[in-house]
C-alpha positions as CSV (number, residue, x, y, z in Angstrom):
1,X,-49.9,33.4,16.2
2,X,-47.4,34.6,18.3
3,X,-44.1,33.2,18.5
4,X,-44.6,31.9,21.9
5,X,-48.0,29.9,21.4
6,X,-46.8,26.5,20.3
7,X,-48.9,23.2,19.6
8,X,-49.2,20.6,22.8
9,X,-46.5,19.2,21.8
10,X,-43.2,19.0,24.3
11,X,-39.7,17.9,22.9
12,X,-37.2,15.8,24.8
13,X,-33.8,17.3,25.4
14,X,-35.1,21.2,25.3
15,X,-33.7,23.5,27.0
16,X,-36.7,26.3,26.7
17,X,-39.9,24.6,28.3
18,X,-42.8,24.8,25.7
19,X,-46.5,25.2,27.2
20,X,-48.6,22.1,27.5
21,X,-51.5,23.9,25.4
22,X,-52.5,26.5,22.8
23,X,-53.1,29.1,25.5
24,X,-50.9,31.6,25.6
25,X,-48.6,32.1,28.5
26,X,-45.8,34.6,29.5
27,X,-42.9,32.0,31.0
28,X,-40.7,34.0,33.7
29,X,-37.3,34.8,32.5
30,X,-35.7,32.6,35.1
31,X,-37.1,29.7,33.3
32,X,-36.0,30.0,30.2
33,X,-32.5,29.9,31.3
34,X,-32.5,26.9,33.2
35,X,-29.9,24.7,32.1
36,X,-31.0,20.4,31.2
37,X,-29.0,17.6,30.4
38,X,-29.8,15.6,27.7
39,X,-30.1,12.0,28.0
40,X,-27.1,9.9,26.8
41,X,-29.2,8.3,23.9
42,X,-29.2,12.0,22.0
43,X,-26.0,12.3,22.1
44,X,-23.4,11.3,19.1
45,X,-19.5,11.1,18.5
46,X,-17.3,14.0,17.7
47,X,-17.0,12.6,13.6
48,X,-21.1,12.2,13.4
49,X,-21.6,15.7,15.4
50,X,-19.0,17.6,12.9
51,X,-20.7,15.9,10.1
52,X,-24.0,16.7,10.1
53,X,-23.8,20.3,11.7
54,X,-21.0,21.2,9.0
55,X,-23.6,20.1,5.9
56,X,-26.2,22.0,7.9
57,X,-24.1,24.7,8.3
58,X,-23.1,25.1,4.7
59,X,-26.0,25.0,3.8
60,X,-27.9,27.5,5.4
61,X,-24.6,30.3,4.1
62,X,-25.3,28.9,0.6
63,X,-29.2,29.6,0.8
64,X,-28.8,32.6,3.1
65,X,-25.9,34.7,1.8
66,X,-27.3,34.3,-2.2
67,X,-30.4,35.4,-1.6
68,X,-29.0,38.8,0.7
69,X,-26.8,39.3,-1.9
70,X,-28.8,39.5,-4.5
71,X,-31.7,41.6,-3.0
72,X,-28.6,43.9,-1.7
73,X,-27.3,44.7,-5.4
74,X,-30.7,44.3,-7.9
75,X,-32.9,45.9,-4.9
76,X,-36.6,44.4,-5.0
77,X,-37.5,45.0,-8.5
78,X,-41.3,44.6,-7.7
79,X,-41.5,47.6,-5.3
80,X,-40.3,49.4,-8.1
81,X,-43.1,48.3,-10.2
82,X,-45.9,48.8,-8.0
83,X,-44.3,52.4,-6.7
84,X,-44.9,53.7,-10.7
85,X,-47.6,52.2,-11.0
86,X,-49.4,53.9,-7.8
87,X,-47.8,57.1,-8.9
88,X,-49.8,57.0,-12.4
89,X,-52.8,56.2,-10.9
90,X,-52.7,58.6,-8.2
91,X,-51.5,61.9,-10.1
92,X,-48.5,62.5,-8.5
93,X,-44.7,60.4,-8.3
94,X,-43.3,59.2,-5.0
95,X,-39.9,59.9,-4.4
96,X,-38.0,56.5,-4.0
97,X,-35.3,55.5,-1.4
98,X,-31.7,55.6,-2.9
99,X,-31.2,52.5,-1.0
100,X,-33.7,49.3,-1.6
101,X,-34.0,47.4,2.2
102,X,-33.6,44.0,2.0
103,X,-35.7,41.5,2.5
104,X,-35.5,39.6,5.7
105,X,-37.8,36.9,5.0
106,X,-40.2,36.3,2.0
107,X,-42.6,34.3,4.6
108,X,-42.9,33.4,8.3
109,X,-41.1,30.1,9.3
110,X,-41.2,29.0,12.4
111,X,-38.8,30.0,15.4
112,X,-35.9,27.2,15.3
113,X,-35.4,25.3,18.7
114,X,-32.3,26.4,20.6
115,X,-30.3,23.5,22.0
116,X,-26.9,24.7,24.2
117,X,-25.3,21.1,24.5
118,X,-23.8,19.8,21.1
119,X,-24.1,16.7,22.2
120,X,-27.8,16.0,21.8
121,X,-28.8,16.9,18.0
122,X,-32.7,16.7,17.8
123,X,-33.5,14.5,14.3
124,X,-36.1,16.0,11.9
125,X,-38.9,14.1,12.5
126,X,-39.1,15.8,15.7
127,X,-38.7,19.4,15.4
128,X,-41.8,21.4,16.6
129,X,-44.5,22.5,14.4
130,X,-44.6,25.9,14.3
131,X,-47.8,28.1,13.9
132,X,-48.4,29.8,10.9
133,X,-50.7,33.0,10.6
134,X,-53.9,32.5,8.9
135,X,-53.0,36.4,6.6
136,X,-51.0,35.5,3.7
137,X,-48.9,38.2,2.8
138,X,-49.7,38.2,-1.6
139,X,-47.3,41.3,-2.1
140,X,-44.2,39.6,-0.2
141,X,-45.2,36.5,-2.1
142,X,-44.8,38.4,-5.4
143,X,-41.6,40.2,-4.5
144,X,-39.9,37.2,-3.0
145,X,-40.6,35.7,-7.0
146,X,-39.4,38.9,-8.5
147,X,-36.5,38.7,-6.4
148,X,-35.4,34.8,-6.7
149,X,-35.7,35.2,-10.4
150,X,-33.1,38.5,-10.0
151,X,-30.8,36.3,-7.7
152,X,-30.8,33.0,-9.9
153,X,-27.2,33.6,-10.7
154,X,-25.7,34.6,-8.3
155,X,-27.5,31.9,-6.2
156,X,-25.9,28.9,-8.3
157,X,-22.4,30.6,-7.3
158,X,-23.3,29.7,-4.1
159,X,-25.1,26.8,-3.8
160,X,-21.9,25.1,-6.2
161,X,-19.6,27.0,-3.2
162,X,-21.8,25.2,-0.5
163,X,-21.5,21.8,-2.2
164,X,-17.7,22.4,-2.3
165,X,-17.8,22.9,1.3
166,X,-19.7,20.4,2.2
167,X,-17.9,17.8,0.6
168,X,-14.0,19.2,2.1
169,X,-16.0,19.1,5.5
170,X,-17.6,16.1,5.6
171,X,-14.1,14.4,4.0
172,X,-12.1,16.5,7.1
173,X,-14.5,15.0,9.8
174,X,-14.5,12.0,8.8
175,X,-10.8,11.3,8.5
176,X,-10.8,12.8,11.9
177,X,-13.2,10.5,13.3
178,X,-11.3,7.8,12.0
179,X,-13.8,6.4,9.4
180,X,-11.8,6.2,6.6
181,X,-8.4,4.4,6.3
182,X,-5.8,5.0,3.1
183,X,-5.5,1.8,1.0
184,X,-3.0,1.9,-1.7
185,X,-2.8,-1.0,-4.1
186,X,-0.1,-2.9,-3.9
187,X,2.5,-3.4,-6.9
188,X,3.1,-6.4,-9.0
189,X,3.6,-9.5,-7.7
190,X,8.0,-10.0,-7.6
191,X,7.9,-13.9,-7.1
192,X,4.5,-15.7,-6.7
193,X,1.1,-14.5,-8.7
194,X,-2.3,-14.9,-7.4
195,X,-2.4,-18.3,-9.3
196,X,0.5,-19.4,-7.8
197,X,-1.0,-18.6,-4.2
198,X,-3.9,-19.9,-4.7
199,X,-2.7,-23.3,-6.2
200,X,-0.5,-23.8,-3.1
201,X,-4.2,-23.2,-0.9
202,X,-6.1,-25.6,-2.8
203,X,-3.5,-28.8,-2.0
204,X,-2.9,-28.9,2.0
205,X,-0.8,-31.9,1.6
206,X,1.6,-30.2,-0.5
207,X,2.1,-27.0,1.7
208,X,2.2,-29.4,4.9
209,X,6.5,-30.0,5.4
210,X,6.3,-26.4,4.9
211,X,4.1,-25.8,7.4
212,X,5.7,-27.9,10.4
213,X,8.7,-26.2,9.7
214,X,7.0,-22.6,9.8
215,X,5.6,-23.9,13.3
216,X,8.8,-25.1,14.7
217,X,10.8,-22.2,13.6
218,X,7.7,-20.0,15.1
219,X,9.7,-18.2,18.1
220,X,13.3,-17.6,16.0
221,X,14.4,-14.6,16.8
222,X,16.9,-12.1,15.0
223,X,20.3,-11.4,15.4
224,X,21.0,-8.2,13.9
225,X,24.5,-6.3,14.1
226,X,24.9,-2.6,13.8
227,X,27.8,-2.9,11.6
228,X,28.0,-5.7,9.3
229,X,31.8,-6.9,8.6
230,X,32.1,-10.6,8.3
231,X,35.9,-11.7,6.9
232,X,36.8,-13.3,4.0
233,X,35.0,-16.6,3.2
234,X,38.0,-18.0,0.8
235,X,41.6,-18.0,2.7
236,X,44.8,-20.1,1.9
237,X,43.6,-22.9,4.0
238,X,40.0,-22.9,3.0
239,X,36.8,-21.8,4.2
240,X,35.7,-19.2,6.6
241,X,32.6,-19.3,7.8
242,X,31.5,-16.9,11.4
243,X,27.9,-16.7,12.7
244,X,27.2,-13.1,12.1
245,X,26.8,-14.2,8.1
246,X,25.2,-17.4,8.7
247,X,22.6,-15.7,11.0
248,X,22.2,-12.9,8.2
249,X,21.7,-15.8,5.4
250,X,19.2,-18.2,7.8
251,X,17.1,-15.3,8.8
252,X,16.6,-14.4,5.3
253,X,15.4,-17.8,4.7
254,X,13.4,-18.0,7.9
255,X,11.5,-14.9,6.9
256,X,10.5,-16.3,3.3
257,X,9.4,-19.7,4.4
258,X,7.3,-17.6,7.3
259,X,6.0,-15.3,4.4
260,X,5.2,-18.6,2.3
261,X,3.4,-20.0,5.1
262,X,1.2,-16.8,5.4
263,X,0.8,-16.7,1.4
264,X,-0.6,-20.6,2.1
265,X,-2.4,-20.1,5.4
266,X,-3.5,-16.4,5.8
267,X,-2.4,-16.7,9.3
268,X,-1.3,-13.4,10.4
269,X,1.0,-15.0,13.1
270,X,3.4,-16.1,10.5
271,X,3.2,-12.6,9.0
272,X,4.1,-10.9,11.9
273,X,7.0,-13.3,12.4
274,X,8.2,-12.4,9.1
275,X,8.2,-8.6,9.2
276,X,9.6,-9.0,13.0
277,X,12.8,-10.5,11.2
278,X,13.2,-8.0,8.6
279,X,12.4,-5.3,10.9
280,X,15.4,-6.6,13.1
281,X,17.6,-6.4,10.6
282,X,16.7,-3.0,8.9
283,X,16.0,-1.2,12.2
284,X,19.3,-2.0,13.2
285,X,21.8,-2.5,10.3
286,X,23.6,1.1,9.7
287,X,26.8,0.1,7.7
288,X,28.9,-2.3,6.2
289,X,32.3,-2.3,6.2
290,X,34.0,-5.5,5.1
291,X,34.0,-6.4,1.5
292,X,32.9,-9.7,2.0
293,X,30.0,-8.5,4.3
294,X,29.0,-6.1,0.5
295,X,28.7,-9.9,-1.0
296,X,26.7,-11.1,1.6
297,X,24.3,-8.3,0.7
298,X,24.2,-9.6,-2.8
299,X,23.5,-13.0,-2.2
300,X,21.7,-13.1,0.7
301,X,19.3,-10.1,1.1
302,X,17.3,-10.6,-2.1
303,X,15.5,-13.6,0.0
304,X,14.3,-10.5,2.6
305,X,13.2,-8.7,-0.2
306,X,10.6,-11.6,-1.9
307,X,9.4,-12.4,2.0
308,X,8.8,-8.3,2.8
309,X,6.6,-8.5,-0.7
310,X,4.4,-11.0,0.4
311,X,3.6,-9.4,4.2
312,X,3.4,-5.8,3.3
313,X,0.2,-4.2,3.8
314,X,-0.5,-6.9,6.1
315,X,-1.3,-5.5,10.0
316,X,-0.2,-2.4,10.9
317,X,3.7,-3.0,9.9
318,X,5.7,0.3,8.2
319,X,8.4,-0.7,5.8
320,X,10.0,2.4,5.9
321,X,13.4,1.4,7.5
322,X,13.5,-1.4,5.5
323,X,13.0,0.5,1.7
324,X,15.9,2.6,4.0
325,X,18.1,-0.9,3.9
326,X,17.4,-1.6,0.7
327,X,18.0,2.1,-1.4
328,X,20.7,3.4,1.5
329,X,22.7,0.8,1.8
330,X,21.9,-2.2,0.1
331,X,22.1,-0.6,-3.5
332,X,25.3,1.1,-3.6
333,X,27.0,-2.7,-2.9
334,X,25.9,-4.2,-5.9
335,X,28.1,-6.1,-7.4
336,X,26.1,-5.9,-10.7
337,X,29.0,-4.1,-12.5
338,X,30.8,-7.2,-11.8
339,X,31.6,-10.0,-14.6
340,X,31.4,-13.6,-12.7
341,X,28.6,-15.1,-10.5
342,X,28.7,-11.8,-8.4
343,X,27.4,-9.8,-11.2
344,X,24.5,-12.3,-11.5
345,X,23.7,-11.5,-7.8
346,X,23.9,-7.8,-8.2
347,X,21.4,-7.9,-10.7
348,X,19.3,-10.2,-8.9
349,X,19.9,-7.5,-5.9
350,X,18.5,-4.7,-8.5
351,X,15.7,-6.2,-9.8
352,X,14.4,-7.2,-6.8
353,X,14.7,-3.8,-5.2
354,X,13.3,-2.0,-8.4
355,X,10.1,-4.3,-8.2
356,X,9.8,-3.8,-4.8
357,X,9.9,0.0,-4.5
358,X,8.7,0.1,-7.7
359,X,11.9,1.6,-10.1
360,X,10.9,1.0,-13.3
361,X,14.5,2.6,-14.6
362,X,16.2,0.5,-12.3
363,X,14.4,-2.7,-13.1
364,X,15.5,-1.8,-17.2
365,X,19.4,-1.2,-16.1
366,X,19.0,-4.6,-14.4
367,X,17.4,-6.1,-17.0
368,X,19.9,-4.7,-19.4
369,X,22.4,-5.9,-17.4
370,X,21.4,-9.2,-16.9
371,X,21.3,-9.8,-20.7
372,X,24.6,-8.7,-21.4
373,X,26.4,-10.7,-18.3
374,X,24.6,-14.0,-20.0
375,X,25.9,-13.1,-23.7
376,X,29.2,-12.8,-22.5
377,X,29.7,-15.3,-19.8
378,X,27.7,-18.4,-21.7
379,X,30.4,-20.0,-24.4
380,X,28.7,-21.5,-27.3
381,X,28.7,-25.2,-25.7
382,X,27.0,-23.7,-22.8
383,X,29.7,-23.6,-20.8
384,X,30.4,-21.0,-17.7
385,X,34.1,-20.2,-18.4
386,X,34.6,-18.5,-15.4
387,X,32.9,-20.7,-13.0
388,X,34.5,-24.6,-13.7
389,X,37.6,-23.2,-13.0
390,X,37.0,-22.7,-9.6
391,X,39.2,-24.2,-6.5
392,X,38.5,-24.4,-2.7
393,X,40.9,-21.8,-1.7
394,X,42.0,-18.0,-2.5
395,X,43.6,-19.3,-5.0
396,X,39.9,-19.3,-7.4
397,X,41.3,-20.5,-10.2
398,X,44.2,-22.3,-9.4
399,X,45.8,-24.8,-7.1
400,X,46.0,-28.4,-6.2
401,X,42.3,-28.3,-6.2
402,X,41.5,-26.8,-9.1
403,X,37.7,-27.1,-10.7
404,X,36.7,-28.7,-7.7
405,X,33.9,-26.0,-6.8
406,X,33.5,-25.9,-10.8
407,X,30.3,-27.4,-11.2
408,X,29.3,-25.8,-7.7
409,X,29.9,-22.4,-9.1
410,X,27.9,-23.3,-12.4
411,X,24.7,-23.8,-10.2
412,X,25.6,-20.5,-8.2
413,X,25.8,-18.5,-11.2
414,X,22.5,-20.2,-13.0
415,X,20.4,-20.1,-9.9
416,X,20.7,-15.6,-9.6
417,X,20.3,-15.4,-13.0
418,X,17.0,-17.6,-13.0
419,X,15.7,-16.3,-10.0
420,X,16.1,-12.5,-12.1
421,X,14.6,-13.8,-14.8
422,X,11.7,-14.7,-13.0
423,X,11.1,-11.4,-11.2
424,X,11.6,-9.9,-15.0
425,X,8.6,-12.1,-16.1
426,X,6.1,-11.0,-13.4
427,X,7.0,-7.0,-14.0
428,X,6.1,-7.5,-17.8
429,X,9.6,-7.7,-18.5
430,X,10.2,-10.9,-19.9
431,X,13.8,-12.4,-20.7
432,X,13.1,-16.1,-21.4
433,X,12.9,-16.2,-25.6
434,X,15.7,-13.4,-25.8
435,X,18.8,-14.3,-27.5
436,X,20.3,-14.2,-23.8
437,X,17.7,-16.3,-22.9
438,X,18.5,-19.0,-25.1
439,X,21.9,-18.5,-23.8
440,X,20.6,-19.6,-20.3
441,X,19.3,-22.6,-21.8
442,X,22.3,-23.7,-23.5
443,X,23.9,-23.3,-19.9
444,X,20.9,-25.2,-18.5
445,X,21.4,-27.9,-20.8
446,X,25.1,-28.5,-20.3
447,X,24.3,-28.2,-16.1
448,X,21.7,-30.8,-16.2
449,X,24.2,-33.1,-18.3
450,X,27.2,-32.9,-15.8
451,X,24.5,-32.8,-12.8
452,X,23.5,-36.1,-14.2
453,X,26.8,-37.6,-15.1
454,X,29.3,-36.0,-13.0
455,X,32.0,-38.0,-14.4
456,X,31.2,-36.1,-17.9
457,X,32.7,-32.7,-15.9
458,X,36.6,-31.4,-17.1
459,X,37.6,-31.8,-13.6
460,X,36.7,-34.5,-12.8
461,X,39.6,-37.3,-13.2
462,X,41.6,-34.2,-12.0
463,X,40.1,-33.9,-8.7
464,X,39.8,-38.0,-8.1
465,X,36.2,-38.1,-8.7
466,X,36.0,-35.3,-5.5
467,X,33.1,-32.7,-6.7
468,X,31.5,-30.1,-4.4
469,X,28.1,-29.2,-4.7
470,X,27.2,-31.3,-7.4
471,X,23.0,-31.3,-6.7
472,X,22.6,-28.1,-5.5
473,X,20.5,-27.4,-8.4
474,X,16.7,-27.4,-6.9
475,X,16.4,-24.4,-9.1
476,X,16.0,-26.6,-11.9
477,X,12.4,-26.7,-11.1
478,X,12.1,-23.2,-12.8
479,X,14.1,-23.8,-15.4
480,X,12.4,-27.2,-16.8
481,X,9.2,-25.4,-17.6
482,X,11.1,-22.7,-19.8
483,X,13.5,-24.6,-21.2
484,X,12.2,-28.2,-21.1
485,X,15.1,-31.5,-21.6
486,X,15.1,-34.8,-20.9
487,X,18.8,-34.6,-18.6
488,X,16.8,-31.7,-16.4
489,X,13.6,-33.7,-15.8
490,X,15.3,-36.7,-14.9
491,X,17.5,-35.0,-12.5
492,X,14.6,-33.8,-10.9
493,X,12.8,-37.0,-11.0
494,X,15.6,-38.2,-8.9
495,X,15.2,-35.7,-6.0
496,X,17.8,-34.8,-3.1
497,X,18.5,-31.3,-4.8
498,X,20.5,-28.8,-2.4
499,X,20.4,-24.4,-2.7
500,X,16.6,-24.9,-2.0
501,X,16.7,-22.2,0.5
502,X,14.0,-20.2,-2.0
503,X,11.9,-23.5,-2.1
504,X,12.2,-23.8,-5.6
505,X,10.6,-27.8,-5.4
506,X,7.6,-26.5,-3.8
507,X,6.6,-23.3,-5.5
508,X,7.5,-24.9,-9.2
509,X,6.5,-28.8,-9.6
């Protein structure tokens, strides 16, 4: 059959007109050039179009190019045969090309349907039937099995090559069509586990003050500085106190209870609140240049961390400023190095950046850190030598007021050091049954005794009966499963505990 005769069959979206019948007819050039638009319901994407013409593609050059290169190098081994074998039967030897052609095609297939637009890819089910000669061809037959058995090797090469390419360009187009998206998993927890999450989901009355709050605190908005350099808190007088380091310390609590709120709710609307705080502060924050604005970092910006691991991955928000923040800036203020309550807040700092970035060397120097600080500042009563000394003034450890912020100081050593003990637990790192450990305890002990009777404290009588901070101590919660005692639960049991910014009462009943 010629190629032109064609069964009455007539494709949509053709370009080249086939004949209505098996009747043979000459078409006039003009015709065959005519251009058509396909209809819209052929056509496909870009990433679907690259796709399926690039495995097509490949292939064809994997099927094509092995079995060229085969018959090009071993030559068609059963000509070869056949042309000895007529030359013993005939008397004589016929002399043999140097050069064995190639063979175009071991059998007729029919002529492949041209189509101009890439936008309209006909599917299988509908390519033409093409017309196959009644003659079968038995010597072509035999050297295209001569030849495929010559050409098995090399023909593995390329069909393995094929695959290869297949594979990078199906993975290219799709990316580039947007069909696949990069999901990373997401380090260990740093302050709540799954169970913890999913404990605060199943009770709705215990999550609710939380939530009201979340809602009314809704449309806070940041106040971010470029340069961070609050003065001195302690002075000759007294306290010191300016907005720029309240607003630092009550976004960082706005953000956690707006991340808690999304851990409880799975609304993204408190997410995006969240990360629209800490992206305030990290976008715009480039220095600090006040020593009192490097504490500020330790105590306050550890809060930011444990909200920013609880809304990452969540929407389309990029942490990168804000893992700036923390390794830039952040780390080189630790006070870790230091041997009072500030030490306890540099590790706290450390550890929370290591989990969060996920520094496992860092989160052992913290670690070691943290064990050595409670060994040496812990006496054996469980007393915080350094911290019930403390006054109200510049002065820390002197003055008319002397010990007054003693007790005060006690919880705001204990609290950093708990809240790094618990970031150690959930990175595999525990710290509670260490010998330090038990040195925390002893201090918990002798806290939840003064907390109860604050008349038992060595300042008391000193200071007319006039303690600061006496119940800020809501991190007890954490403590009283560790370290269990009968002064801690009742203390607890009593309520109206302050430092609660981390909602210690909540996440630990």
């Amino acid at each position: 059959w010629p190629r032109r005769c064609w069964p009455r069959r007539i494709l949509p979206c053709t370009r080249r007109q086939r004949p209505t019948g098996r009747i043979c007819r000459r078409r006039p050039r003009s015709r065959t050039r005519r251009r058509t638009r396909c209809p819209r319901s052929h056509r496909m994407p870009n990433a679907r179009w690259i796709v399926r013409w690039s495995v097509r593609l490949s292939g064809l050059l994997s099927a094509r190019w092995s079995a060229r290169w085969s018959t090009r190098h071993h030559g068609p081994t059963n000509v070869r045969l056949n042309a000895r074998r007529n030359a013993s039967t005939s008397g004589h030897r016929p002399r043999l090309p140097r050069r064995w052609p190639r063979i175009r095609r071991a059998r007729k297939r029919p002529r492949p349907v041209r189509h101009r637009s890439p936008w309209c890819l006909p599917s299988r089910r509908r390519q033409p039937m093409g017309a196959k000669s009644p003659r079968t061809d038995m010597r072509a037959t035999r050297r295209a099995t001569v030849t495929s058995a010559a050409a098995s090797t090399s023909e593995g090469r390329w069909r393995a090559a094929g695959r290869l390419l297949r594979v990078v360009l199906a993975a290219t187009a799709c990316c580039a069509g947007a069909l696949c998206q990069a999901g990373a998993p997401l380090p260990p927890a740093l302050w709540l586990t799954s169970a913890d999450i999913d404990a605060l989901r199943a009770d709705p009355a215990r999550s609710a003050p939380l939530l009201k709050r979340c809602d009314r605190e809704i449309d806070v908005a940041a106040a971010p500085v470029v340069v961070f350099a609050p003065p001195p808190h302690y002075t000759t007088t007294g306290v010191v106190q300016t907005d720029v380091s309240r607003r630092f310390a009550s976004d960082g609590s706005v953000a956690w209870r707006a991340a808690l709120c999304f851990a409880a709710t799975g609304e993204a609307r408190y997410a995006a609140h969240a990360q629209a705080l800490i992206s305030a502060w990290s976008d715009t924050l480039m220095a600090v240049s006040s020593e009192q604005g490097a504490s500020e970092i330790n105590f306050d910006l550890p809060s930011y961390v444990l909200a920013a691991s609880l809304v990452r991955g969540t929407g389309d928000w990029n942490d990168a400023s804000f893992r700036r923040l923390l390794t830039g800036i952040a780390l080189p203020l630790s006070h870790s190095a230091r041997k009072n309550n500030h030490g306890n807040w540099g590790v706290l700092l450390e550890a929370s950046i290591a989990a969060y970035v996920g520094d496992r060397e860092l989160l052992a120097r913290a670690r070691a850190r943290w064990i050595a600080l409670l060994e040496r500042q812990v006496d054996a009563d469980g007393v915080l030598g350094l911290e019930v000394c403390r006054s109200d003034t510049n002065d820390y450890c002197g003055g008319p007021h002397q010990g007054i912020n003693g007790l005060s100081y006690t919880h705001y050593t204990l609290l950093p050091a708990t809240a790094a003990a618990r970031v150690f637990e959930l990175q595999g790192q525990s710290v509670w049954q260490t010998p330090a450990g038990q040195q925390l305890a002893s201090a918990y002990r002798r806290a939840a005794l003064w907390t109860r009777e604050p008349e038992r404290f060595p300042a008391y009588a000193r200071n007319q009966g006039q303690l600061n901070g006496v119940r800020n101590a809501a991190y007890f919660a954490l403590l009283q499963r560790h370290y269990p005692n009968e002064d801690g639960a009742q203390v607890l049991a009593q309520g109206r505990l302050g430092m609660n910014s981390l909602e210690w009462l909540l996440l630990f009943p």
